[in-house]
C-alpha positions as CSV (number, residue, x, y, z in Angstrom):
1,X,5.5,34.6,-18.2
2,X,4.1,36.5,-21.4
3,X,4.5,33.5,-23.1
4,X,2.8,31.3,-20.9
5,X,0.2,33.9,-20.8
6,X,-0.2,33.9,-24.8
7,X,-0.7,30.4,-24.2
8,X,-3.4,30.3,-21.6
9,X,-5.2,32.2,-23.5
10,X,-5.8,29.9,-26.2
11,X,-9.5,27.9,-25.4
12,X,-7.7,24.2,-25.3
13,X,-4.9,25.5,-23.0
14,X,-7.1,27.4,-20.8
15,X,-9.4,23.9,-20.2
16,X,-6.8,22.0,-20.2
17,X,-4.8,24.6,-17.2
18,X,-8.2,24.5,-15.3
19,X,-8.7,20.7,-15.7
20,X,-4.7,20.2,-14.4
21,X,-5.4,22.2,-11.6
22,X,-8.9,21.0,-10.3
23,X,-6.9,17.6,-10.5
24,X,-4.0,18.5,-8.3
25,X,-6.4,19.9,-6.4
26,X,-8.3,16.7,-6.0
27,X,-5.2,15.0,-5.9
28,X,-3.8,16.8,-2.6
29,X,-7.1,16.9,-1.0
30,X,-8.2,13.7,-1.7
31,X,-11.9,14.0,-1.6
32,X,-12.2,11.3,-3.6
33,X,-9.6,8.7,-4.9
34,X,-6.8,9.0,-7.3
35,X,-8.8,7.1,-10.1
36,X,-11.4,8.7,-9.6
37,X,-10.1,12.1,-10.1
38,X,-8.3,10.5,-13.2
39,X,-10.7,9.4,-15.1
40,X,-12.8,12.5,-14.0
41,X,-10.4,14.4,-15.6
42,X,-10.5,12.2,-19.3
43,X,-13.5,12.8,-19.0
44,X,-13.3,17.0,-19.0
45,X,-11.2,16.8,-21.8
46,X,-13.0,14.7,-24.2
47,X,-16.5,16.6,-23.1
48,X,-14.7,20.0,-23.6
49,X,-12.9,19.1,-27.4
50,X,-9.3,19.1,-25.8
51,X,-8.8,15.5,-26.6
52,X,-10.9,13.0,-29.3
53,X,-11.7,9.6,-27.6
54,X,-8.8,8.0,-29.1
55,X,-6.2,10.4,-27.7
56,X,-7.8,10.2,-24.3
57,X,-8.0,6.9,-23.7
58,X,-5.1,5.4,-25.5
59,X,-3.6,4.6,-22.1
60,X,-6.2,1.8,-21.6
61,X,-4.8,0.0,-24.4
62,X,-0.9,0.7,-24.2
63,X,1.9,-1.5,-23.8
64,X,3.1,0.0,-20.6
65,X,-0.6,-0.4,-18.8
66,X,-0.4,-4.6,-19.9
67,X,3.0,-5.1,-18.8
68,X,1.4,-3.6,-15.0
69,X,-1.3,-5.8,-15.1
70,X,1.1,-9.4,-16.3
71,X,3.6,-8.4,-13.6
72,X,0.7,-8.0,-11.2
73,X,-0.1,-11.7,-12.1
74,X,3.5,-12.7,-11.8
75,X,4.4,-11.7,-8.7
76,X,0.9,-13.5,-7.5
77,X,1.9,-16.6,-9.0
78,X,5.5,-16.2,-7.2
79,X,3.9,-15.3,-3.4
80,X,1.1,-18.0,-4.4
81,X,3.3,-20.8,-5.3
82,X,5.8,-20.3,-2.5
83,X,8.8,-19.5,-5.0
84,X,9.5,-16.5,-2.5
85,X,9.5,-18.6,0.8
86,X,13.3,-18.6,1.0
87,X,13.0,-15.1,1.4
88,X,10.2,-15.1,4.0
89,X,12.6,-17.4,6.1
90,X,15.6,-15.2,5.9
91,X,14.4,-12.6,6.6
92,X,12.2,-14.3,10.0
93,X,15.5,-16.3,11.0
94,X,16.4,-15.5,14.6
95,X,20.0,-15.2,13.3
96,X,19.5,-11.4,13.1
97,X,19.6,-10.2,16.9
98,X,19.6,-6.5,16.3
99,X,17.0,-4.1,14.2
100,X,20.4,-2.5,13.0
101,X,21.1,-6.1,11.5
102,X,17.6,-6.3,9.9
103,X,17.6,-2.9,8.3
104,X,21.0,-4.0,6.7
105,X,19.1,-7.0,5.6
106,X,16.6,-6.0,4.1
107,X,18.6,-3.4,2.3
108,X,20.1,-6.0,0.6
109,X,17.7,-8.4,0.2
110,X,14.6,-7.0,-0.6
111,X,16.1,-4.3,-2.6
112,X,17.1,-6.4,-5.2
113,X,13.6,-8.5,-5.3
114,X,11.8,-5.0,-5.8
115,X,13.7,-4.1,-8.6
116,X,11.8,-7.0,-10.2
117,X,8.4,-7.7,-8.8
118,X,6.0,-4.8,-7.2
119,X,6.9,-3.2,-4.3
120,X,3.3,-3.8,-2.6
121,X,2.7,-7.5,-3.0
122,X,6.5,-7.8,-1.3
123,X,5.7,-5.6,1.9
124,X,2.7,-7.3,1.7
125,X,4.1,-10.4,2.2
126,X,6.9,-9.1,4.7
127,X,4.7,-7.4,7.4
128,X,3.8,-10.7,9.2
129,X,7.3,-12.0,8.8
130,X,8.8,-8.9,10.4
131,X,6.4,-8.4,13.1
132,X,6.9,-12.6,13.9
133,X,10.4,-11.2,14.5
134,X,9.8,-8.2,16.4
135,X,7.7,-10.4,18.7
136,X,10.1,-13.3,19.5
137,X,12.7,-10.7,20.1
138,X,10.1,-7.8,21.6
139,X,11.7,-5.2,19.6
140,X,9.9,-2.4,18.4
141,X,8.2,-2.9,14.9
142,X,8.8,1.1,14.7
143,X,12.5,0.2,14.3
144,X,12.5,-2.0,10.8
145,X,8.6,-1.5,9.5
146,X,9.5,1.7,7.2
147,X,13.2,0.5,6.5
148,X,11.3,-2.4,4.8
149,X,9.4,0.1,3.1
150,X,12.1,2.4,2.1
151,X,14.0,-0.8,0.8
152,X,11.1,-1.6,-1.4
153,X,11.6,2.4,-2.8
154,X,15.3,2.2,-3.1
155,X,15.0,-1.0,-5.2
156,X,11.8,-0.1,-7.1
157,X,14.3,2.4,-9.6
158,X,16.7,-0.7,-10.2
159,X,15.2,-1.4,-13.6
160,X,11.9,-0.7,-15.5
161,X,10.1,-3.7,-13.9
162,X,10.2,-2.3,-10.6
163,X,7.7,0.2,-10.4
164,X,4.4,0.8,-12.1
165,X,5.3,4.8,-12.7
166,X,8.5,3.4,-14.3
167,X,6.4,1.9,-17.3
168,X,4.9,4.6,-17.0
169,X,7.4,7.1,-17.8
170,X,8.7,5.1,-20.1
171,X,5.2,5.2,-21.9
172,X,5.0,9.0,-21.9
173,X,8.4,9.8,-22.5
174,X,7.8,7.7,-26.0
175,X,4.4,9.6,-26.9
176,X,6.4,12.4,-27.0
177,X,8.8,11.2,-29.0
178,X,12.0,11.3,-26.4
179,X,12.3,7.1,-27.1
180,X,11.2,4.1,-24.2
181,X,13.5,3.0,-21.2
182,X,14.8,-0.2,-22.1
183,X,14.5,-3.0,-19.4
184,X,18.2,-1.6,-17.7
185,X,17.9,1.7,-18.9
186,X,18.8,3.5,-15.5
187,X,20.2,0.5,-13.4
188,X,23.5,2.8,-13.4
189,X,22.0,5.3,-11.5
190,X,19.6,2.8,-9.7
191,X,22.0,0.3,-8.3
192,X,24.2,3.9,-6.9
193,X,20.9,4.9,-5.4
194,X,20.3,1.3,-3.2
195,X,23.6,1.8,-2.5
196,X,24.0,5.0,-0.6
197,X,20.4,4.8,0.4
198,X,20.9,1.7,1.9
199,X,23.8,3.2,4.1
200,X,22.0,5.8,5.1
201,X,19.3,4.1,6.4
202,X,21.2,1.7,8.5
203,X,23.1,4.8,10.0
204,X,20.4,6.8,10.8
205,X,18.3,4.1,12.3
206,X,19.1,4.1,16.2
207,X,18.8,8.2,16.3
208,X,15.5,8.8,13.8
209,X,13.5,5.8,14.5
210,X,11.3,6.1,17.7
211,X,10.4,3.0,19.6
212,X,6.6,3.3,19.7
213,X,6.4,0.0,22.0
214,X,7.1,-4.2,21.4
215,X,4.8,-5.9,19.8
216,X,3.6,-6.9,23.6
217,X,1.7,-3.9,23.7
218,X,-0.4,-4.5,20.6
219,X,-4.2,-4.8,20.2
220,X,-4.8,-8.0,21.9
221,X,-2.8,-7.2,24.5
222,X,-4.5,-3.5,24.7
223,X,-7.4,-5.1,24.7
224,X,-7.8,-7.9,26.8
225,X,-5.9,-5.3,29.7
226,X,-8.9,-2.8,29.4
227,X,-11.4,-5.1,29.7
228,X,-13.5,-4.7,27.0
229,X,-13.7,-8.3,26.0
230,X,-16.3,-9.5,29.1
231,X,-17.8,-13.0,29.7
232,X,-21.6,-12.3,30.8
233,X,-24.8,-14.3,31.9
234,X,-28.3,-13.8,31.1
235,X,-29.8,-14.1,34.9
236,X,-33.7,-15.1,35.5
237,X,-35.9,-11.9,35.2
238,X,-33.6,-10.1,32.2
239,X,-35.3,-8.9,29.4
240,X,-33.4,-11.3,26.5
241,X,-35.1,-14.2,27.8
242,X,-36.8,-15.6,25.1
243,X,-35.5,-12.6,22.4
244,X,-33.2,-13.2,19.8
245,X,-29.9,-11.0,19.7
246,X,-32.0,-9.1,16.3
247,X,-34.8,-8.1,18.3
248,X,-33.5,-7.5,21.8
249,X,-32.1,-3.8,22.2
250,X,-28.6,-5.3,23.6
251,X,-26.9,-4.1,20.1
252,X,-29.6,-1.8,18.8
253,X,-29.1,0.5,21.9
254,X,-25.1,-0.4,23.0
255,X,-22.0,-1.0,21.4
256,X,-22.0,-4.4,22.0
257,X,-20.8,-7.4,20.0
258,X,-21.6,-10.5,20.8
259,X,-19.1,-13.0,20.3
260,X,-20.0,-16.4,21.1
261,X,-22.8,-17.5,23.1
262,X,-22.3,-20.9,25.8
263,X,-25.6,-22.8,25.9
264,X,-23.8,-25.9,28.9
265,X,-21.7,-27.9,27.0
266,X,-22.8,-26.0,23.6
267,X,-20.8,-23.1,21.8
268,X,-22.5,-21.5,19.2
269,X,-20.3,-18.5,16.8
270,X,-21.5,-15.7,15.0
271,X,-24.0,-15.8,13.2
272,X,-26.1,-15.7,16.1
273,X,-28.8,-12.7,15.7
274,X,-31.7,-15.1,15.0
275,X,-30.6,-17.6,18.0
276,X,-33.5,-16.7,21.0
277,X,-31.6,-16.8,23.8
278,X,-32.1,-18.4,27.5
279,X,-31.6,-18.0,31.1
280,X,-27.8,-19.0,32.0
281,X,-26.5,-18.6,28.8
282,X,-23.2,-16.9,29.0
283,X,-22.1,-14.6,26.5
284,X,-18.8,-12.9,25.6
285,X,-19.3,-9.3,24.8
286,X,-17.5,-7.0,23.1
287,X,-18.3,-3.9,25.1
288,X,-17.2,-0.6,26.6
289,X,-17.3,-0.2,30.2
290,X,-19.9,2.4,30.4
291,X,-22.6,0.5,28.6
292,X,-21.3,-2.6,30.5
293,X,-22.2,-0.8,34.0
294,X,-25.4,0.4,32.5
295,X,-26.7,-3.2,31.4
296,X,-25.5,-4.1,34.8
297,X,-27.5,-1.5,36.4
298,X,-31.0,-2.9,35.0
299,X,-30.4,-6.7,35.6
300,X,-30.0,-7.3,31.8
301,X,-27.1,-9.6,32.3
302,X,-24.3,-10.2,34.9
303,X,-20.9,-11.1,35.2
304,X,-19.9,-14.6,34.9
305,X,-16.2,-15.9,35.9
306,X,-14.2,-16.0,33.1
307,X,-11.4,-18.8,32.8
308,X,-8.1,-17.1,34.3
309,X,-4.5,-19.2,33.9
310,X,-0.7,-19.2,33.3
311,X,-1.6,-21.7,30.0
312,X,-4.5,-19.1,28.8
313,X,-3.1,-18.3,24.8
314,X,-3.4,-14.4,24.1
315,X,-4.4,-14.7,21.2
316,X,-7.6,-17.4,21.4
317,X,-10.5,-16.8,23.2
318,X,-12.1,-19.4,23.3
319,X,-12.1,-23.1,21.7
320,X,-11.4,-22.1,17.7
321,X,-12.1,-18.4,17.5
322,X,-8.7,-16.6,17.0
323,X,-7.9,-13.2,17.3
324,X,-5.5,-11.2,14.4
325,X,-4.7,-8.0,13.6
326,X,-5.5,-7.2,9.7
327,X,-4.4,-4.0,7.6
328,X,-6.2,-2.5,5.1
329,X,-3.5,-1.9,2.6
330,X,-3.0,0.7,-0.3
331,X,-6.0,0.4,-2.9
332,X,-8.2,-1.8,-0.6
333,X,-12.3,-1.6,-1.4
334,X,-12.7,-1.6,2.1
335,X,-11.6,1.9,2.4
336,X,-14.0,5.0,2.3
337,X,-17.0,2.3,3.8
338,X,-18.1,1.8,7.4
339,X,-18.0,-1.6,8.9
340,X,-22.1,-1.7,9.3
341,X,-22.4,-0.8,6.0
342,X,-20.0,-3.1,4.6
343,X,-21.1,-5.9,6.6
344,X,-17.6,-6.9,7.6
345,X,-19.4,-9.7,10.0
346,X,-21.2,-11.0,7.3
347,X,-18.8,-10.6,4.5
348,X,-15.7,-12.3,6.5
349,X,-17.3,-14.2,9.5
350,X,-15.4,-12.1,11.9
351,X,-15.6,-9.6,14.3
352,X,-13.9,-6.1,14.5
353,X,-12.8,-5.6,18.1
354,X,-10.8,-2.0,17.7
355,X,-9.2,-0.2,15.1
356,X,-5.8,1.5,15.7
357,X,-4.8,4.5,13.3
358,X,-1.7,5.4,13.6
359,X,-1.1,5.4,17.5
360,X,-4.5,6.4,18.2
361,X,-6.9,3.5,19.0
362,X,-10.9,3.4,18.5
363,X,-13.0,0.8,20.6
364,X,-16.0,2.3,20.3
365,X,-19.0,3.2,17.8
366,X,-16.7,0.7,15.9
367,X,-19.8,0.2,13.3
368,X,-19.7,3.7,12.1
369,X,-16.0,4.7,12.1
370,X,-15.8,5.1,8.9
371,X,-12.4,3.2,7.6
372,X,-8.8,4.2,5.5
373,X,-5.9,2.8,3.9
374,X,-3.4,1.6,6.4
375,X,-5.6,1.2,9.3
376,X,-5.4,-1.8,11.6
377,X,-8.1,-4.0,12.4
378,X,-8.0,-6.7,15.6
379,X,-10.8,-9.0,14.6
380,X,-12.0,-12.8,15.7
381,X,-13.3,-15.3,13.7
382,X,-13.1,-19.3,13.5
383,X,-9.3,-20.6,12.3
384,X,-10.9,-20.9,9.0
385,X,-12.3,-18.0,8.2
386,X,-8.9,-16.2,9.4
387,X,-7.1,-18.6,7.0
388,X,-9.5,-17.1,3.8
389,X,-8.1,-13.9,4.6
390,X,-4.9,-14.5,3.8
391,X,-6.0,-14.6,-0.1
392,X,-7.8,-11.4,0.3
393,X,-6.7,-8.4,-1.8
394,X,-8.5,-5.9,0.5
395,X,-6.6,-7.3,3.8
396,X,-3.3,-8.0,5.2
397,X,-3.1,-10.5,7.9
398,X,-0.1,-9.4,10.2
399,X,0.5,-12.6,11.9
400,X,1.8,-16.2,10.6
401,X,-0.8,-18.4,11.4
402,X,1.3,-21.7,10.8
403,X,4.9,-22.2,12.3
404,X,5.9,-23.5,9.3
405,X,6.3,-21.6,5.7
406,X,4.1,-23.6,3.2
407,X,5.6,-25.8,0.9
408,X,4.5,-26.0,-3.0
409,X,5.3,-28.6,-5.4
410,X,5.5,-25.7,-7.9
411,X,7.9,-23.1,-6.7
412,X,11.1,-24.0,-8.9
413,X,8.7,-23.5,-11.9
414,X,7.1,-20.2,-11.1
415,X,10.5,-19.1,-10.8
416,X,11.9,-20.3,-13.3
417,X,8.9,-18.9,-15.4
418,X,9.6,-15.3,-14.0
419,X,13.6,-15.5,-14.6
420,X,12.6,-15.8,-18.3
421,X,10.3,-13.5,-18.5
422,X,13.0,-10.9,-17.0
423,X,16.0,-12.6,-19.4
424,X,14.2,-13.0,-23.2
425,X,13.3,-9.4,-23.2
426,X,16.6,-8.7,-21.4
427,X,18.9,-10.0,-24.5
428,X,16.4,-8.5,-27.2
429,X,14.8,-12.1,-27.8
430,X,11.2,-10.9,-27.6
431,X,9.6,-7.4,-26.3
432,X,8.6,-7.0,-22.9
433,X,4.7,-7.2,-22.6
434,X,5.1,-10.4,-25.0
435,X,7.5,-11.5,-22.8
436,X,5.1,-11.1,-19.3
437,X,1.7,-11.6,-21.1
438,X,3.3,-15.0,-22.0
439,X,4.3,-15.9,-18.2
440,X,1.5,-14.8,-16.7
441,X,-0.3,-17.6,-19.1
442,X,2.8,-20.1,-18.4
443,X,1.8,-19.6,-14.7
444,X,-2.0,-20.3,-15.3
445,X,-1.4,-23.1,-17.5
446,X,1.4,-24.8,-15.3
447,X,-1.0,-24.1,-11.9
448,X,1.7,-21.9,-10.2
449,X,-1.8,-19.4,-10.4
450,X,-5.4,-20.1,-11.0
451,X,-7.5,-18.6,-12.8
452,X,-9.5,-16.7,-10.0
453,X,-6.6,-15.9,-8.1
454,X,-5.1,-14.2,-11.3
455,X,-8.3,-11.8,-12.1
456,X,-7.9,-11.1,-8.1
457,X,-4.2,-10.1,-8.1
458,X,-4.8,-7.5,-10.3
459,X,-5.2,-3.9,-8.9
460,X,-7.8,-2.3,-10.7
461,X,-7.0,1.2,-9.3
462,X,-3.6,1.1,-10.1
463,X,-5.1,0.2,-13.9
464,X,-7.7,3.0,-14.1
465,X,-4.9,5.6,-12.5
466,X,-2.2,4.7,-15.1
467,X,-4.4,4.3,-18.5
468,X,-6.3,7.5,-17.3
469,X,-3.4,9.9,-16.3
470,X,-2.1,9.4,-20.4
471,X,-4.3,12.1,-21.1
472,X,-2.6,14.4,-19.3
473,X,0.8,15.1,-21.4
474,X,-1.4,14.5,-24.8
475,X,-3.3,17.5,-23.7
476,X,0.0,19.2,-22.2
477,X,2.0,18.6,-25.3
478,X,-0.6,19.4,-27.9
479,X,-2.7,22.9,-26.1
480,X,1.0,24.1,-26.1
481,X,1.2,24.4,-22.5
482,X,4.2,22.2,-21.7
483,X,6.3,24.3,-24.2
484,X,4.8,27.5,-22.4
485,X,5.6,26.3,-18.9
486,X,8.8,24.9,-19.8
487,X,9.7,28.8,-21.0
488,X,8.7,29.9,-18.1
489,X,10.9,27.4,-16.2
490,X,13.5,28.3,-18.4
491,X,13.9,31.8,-17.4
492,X,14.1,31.1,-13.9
493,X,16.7,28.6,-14.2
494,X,18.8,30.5,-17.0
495,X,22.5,30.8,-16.1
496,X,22.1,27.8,-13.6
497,X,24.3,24.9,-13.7
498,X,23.1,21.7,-15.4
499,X,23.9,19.9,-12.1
500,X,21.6,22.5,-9.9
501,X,19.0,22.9,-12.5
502,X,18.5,18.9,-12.2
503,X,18.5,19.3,-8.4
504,X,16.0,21.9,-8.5
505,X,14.0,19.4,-10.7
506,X,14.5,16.1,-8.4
507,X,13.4,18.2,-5.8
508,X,10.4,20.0,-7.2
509,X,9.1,16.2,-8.2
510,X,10.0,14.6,-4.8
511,X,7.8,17.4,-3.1
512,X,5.1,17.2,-5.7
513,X,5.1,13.4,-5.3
514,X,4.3,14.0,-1.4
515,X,0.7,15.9,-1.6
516,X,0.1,13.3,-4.8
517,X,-0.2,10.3,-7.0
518,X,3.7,10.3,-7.8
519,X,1.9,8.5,-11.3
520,X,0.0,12.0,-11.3
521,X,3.0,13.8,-10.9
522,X,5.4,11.6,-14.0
523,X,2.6,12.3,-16.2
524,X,2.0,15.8,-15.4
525,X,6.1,16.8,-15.2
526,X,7.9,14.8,-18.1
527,X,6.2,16.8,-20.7
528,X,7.1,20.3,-19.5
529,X,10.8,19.0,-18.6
530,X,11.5,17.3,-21.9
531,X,11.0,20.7,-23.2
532,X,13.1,22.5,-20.3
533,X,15.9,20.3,-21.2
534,X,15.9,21.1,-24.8
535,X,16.1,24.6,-23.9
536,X,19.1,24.2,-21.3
537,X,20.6,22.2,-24.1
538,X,20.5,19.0,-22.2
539,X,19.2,15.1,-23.5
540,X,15.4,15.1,-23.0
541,X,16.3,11.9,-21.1
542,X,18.7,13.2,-18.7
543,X,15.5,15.7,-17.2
544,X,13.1,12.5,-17.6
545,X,15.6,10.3,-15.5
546,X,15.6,13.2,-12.8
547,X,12.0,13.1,-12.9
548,X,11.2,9.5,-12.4
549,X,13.8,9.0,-9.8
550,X,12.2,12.0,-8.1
551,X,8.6,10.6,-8.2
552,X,9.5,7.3,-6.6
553,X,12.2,8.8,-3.6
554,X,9.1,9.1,-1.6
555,X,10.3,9.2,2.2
556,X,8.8,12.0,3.7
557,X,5.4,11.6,4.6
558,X,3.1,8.0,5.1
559,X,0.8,8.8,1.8
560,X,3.6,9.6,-0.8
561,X,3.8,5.9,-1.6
562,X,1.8,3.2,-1.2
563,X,4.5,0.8,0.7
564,X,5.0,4.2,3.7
565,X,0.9,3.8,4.3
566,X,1.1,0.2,4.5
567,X,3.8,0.2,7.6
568,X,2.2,3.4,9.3
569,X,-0.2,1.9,11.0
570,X,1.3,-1.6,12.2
571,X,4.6,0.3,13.3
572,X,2.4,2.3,15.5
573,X,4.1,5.9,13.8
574,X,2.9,9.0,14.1
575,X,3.2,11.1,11.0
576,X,6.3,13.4,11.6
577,X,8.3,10.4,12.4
578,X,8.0,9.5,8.6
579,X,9.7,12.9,7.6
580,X,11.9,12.5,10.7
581,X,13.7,9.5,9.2
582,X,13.1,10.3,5.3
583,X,14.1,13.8,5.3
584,X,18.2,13.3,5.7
585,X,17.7,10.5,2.8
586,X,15.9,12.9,0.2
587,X,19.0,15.3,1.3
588,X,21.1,12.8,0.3
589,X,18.8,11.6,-2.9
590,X,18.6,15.5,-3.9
591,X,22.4,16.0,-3.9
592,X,23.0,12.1,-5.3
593,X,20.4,11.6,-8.3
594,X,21.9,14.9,-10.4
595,X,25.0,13.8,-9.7
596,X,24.8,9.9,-11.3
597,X,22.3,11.6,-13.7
598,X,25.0,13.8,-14.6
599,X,27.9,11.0,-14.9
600,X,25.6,8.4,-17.2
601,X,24.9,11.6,-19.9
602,X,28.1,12.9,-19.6
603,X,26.9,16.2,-18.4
C-alpha cells in the first residue's frame, strides 16, 4: 500500500490513476461508447505530458491493429463469396431434430471456424440460419441462440487469429518486453477449453435455458394479432382530401405510418408524403388502437375490409412489400440515434413497425425511441430493398430470404486464399500481417471481395478501441504504477499457491471483462500481472495467458461480449438468463484455465 502510495504521488502516476479510472468509469457506465472513451483518454495523456504523441498513438500504426483490420477483410471475402455456405447448410439441415443436437453441433463446428475468422461476422451469418431452424421445427430460439454464441467464445482462444483482444495481448505483452504469441501459442490450453466448455454447455442446456416462446410468436406474428397493421379508407367529407400525407396532420399529430396507399387498380409504396390524396383511397396504417378510434371518431378515415384467407403469407402484406425482422448488431451506427432522426424510411426504403428489446416490445412513439445494440427491428419494404440489407454493416437480417444458399463461382478460391494465409505464417514462411495484408489483396484482386465491400467490412470501432487502448500499459508501465499495483497485489496474494493465485487472476479479469471492454480490460491488466508474476516467481507469460483467457470467457451477462448482445434480443432473453446459463461455465473456466495454464508452464 505505502508503495503504491509513493507512487501515486508522483504527477505522471497521479494523471495517469485519475485518467484509468474516469475510463473504467466511462467504460461501466457507458455514457458514451468504448472508443470514444479511448481515444478520450489518449487524448488526457498526451495533453497532460504523461505520454509524447508517438507513445500514444503507436497503436494506430502497430502490427497487431493491421492484422484486425486484413482479417476483417478475410472473413468478408469468405461470407461474400460463399466459401462458408457448407457451413450455413449444416448447420440449417433438418437432420438435427433436437436443440440438445444443435448445441452439440455447433460446439463442434463453429468452434473450430472461430478460432480462425471473427467471432461477429460468424454469428452474424448464423442468426438467420438458426432461427430458419427454430421455425421449421417451432423450437425455441432461447434454446441454441447463446450456445451459438458461447461456441463462438469457446473457439475464439483456439489460436491468435481468433479474437481481436488476442492480437492484442500479444501486442502489449511485446511492448513490455514479455515476447508476442505465436500463431499456436495457447492452442494447448485453447483446444482443452472448447473441449470441456463444449460439454458443459450441452449438459446444462435442458435445465438453464428458458423457452421464451417458438419462433410463431415473433414480431409479425405479435403484430398482425394486435391489430396494429389496419387497412383504411379515406370516406367523402374527411379532411385528407386533396392533402398530401406531408401537410395533413394524419402523422404530424398520430403515430401513424402509412404503408402503402390503393388508388383502384394502383399501388403506390413509400415514398408517399408528397402524393395528395383522394376520396376512396385505401390506406394501410401502421397505427395504435387509440389513435385509430380517435381518427375514427372525427370521420377522418374508416375501416375498409381487409383480404382474410387460409393462402394469406405472414410475412407479405401486400403484392411485393415484405416484412423482416433486422438486428442492430455490436458496433452498428445506428445505435445512440432515433429513427426520425436517422431517417431509417428514407435511408433504407422501409418501415419500422415495432422494436423488441429483450422481451419487452415497443409499438409506439416508434420515431423517438431512441435505439441500441442488439435491438430488434420488424420492418417492411419492397423485396429489393430488404435484399440491400443483407450487405449492410449496421443490420442483420434474421430471415433467409431465398430457399436456396447462393452459389459463387469463387468460393474454392477465397478459401483456398484464407488457408494460406493461416499456413505460410503457420510454418515460419512469412510473418503474419504480411501474410493477411497479402490475402486480403489476393481476395480483391481475384473478385472473391470488391473494393467497396472491403472498406465496409471493416469495423472502425473495433480500430479506434484497439490502437487507442495501447496507451494505456505505456502509461502504466512507464508512471511506475503497474510495478506499484502489482506490489500491492503481491502482498495480498503472498503465501498463496501458484494455482489459486492464477485463479484469483482468471477471475478478477472475467468479472472485470463483464462491466467492460474485455480490450479495456487486457490492456489495463497484463501490465500489472506481468509484474505480479515476476514477483511470485512465475513466467510473465503464464499470468498473461490467465489474463487473456479471462477477458474472452465472457458468459455472464448480454454486454461482456459482443456475440451475447447480438443473440439477446432475437432469443427473446431476459438478462439473468445470460448469467443463469454462463455462471456454472465460468465455474468451470475458473477452476479449468489455472489448471492447463499450470500444466503448459510446468507450474
Amino acid at each position: 500500500m505505502n508503495v503504491l502510495l509513493q507512487a501515486s504521488l508522483q504527477p505522471g502516476a497521479l494523471i495517469t490513476l485519475a485518467v484509468l479510472v474516469l475510463s473504467v468509469v466511462l467504460f461501466v457506465w457507458g455514457v458514451i461508447a468504448p472508443e470514444v472513451t479511448g481515444l478520450l483518454a489518449v487524448g488526457l495523456l498526451m495533453a497532460t505530458g504523461v505520454l509524447k504523441p508517438g507513445e500514444a498513438l503507436a497503436g494506430f500504426g502497430s502490427p497487431a491493429l493491421l492484422t484486425v483490420m486484413a482479417l476483417f477483410a478475410l472473413s468478408a471475402g469468405l461470407f461474400r463469396s460463399g466459401a462458408l455456405d457448407r457451413l450455413r447448410g449444416l448447420i440449417g439441415s433438418d437432420a438435427v431434430r433436437s436443440p440438445k443436437r444443435m448445441i452439440v453441433l455447433l460446439s463442434a463446428v463453429v468452434g473450430p471456424v472461430s478460432a480462425f475468422v471473427p467471432n461477429t461476422p460468424i454469428v452474424a451469418s448464423l442468426l438467420p440460419v438458426v432461427e430458419g431452424w427454430c421455425q421449421r421445427r417451432r423450437i425455441s430460439p432461447s434454446k441454441v441462440l447463446l450456445p451459438l454464441s458461447f461456441a463462438t467464445v469457446l473457439g475464439g482462444t483456439m489460436t491468435l487469429l481468433g479474437s481481436s483482444v488476442n492480437l492484442l495481448a500479444s501486442e502489449v505483452s511485446e511492448k513490455l518486453g514479455y515476447g508476442a504469441f505465436g500463431l499456436f501459442s495457447f492452442t494447448g490450453i485453447g483446444i482443452g477449453v472448447w473441449l470441456v466448455g463444449s460439454l458443459v454447455m450441452a449438459l446444462l442446456s435442458d435445465r438453464f435455458l428458458p423457452d421464451r416462446g417458438s419462433n410463431d410468436d415473433d414480431l409479425v406474428s405479435n403484430l398482425a394479432a394486435s391489430g396494429y397493421l389496419t387497412e383504411v379508407m379515406i370516406p367523402a367529407g374527411s379532411e385528407l382530401v386533396g392533402q398530401s400525407l406531408h401537410n395533413s396532420r394524419l402523422q404530424r399529430r398520430f403515430d401513424v405510418d402509412v404503408l402503402e396507399l390503393h388508388r383502384g387498380p394502383e399501388r403506390f409504396t413509400p415514398p408517399l408524403a408528397d402524393r395528395p390524396l383522394r376520396e376512396g383511397d385505401r390506406l394501410l396504417l401502421r397505427c395504435t388502437r387509440a389513435d385509430l378510434l380517435r381518427l375514427q371518431q372525427e370521420h377522418t378515415i374508416v375501416l375498409a375490409p381487409t383480404p382474410e384467407g387460409p393462402n394469406e403469407n405472414a410475412d407479405t402484406v401486400a403484392g411485393s412489400q415484405r416484412m423482416v425482422e433486422v438486428l442492430l448488431p455490436s458496433g452498428s451506427s445506428l445505435a445512440g440515434g432515433c429513427l426520425r432522426d436517422l431517417r431509417f424510411r428514407q435511408r433504407y426504403n422501409a418501415t419500422v413497425l415495432a422494436l423488441r428489446r429483450g422481451n419487452a416490445v415497443l409499438r409506439e412513439r416508434l420515431g423517438k425511441a431512441m435505439l441500441r445494440e442488439g435491438d430488434v427491428l420488424l420492418i417492411q419494404g419492397p423485396k429489393d430493398a430488404i435484399r440491400g440489407l443483407q450487405a449492410n454493416n449496421d443490420l442483420v437480417v434474421l430471415e433467409q430470404l431465398e430457399d436456396d444458399l447462393p452459389t459463387v463461382s469463387r468460393k474454392r478460391l477465397a478459401l483456398a486464399i484464407a488457408v494460406l494465409a493461416i499456413l505460410l505464417p503457420g510454418f515460419g514462411l512469412l510473418p503474419l500481417v504480411a501474410s493477411v495484408l497479402l490475402a486480403t489483396v489476393a481476395m480483391v484482386a481475384t473478385g472473391c471481395l470488391r473494393s467497396g465491400e472491403l472498406q465496409r467490412s471493416i469495423r472502425l470501432d473495433v480500430i479506434l478501441l484497439l490502437g487507442s487502448l495501447g496507451s494505456f500499459s505505456v502509461a502504466l508501465e512507464k508512471t511506475g504504477l503497474a510495478e506499484a499495483m502489482a506490489k500491492g497485489l503481491l502482498g495480498g496474494l503472498h503465501g498463496w499457491p501458484i494455482y489459486w493465485a492464477l485463479a484469483a487472476v482468471f477471475l478478477f479479469t472475467t468479472l472485470l471483462t463483464e462491466v467492460m471492454s474485455n480490450a479495456a480490460t487486457v490492456a489495463m491488466v497484463i501490465p500489472i500481472v506481468g509484474k505480479l508474476a515476476i514477483g511470485l516467481g512465475v513466467a510473465p507469460m503464464a499470468m498473461i495467458f490467465t489474463v487473456l483467457f479471462g477477458a474472452s470467457q465472457s458468459f455472464l451477462s448480454p454486454v461482456g461480449y459482443q456475440t451475447n448482445l447480438m443473440v439477446f434480443g432475437p432469443g427473446r432473453y431476459r438478462f439473468l438468463d445470460v448469467a443463469r446459463y454462463g455462471l456454472p461455465l465460468t465455474v468451470v473456466m475458473t477452476l479449468l484455465v489455472p489448471l492447463l495454464v499450470c500444466r503448459q508452464f510446468g507450474l
